[in-house]
LOVEXDREN-655541 format. One line per 3 residues: number of its first residue (from 1); their letters; for each residue x, y negated, z of C-alpha. Coordinates in steps of 0.5 Angstrom, whole numbers, plus 500, padded with zeros to 3 digits. Example, Ala and Ser with C-alpha at 12.3 -4.5 7.8 and 13.67 -1.06 7.14 Angstrom:
<nodes>
1> AS> 525:509:516  527:502:514
</nodes>
This chain:
<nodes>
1> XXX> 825:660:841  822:660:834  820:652:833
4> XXX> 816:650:827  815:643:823  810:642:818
7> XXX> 810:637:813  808:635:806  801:633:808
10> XXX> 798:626:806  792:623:802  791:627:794
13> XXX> 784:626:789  780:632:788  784:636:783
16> XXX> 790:633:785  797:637:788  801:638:795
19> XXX> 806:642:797  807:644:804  813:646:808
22> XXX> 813:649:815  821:648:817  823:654:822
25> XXX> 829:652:827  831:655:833  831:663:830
28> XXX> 830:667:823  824:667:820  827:673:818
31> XXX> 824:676:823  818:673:822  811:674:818
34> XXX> 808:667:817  801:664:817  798:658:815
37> XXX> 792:656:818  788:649:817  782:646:822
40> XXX> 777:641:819  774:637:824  769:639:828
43> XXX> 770:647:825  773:653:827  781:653:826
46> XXX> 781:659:819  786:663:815  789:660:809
49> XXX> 795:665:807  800:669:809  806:673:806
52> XXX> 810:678:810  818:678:813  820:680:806
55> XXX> 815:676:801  814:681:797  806:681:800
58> XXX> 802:676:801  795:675:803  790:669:802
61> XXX> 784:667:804  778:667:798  777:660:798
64> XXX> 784:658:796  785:664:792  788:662:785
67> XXX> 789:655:788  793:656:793  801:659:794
70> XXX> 805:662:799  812:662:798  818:663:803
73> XXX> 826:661:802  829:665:808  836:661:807
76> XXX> 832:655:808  828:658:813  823:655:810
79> XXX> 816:657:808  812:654:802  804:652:801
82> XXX> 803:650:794  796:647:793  793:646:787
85> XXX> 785:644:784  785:641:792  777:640:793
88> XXX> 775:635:798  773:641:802  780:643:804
91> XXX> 782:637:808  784:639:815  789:639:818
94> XXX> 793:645:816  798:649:822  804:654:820
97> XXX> 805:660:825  809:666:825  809:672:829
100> XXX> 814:678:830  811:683:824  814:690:825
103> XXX> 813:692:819  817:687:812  812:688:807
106> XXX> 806:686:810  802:681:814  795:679:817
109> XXX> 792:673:818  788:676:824  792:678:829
112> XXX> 796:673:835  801:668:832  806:667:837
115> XXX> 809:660:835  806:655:832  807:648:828
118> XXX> 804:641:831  800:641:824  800:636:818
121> XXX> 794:633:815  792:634:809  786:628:806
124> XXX> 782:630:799  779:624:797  777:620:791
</nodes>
């Protein structure tokens, strides 16, 4: 059974810089697509970034586009979202989760999620 652990979260300036982490035990992430997906309060949960089995294809919601980067390290079994130029407007609470994608070169935020983290959160305050 694939488990998932946020962290990394915390409290940044507008314009300032975090780094997620979704850490995967339990399996491979080899097998897996990852999203990251983030849900502010008393919002819809919304797509943020995925990237596929092999990372060679990665996908990005418009609002973070150009500010924020998906990477994973499947040695580590690790994926990372790199956020920078944050904006009071990204604070949520930010979830990773994966899914059984068939194909290695592609992903979708919109498609079922099968497993997913507890969640981390992220505060853009000044």
């Amino acid at each position: 059974q694939l488990q998932l652990v946020e962290s990394g979260g915390g409290l940044v300036q507008p314009g300032g810089s975090l780094r997620l982490s979704c850490a995967a035990s339990g399996s491979t992430l080899v097998y897996y697509a990852i999203g990251w997906f983030r849900q502010a309060p008393g919002k819809e949960r919304e797509g943020v970034s995925c990237i596929s089995k092999s990372g060679s294809n990665t996908n990005y919601a418009d609002s973070v586009k150009g500010r924020f980067t998906i990477s994973r390290d499947n040695v580590k079994n690790t994926v990372y979202l790199q956020m920078n130029s944050l904006k009071l407007e990204d604070t949520a609470v930010y979830y990773c989760a994966a899914y059984p994608s068939i194909s290695r070169t592609m992903c979708v935020m919109n498609t079922e999620y099968n497993y997913w983290g507890q969640g981390t959160q992220v505060t853009v305050s000044s």
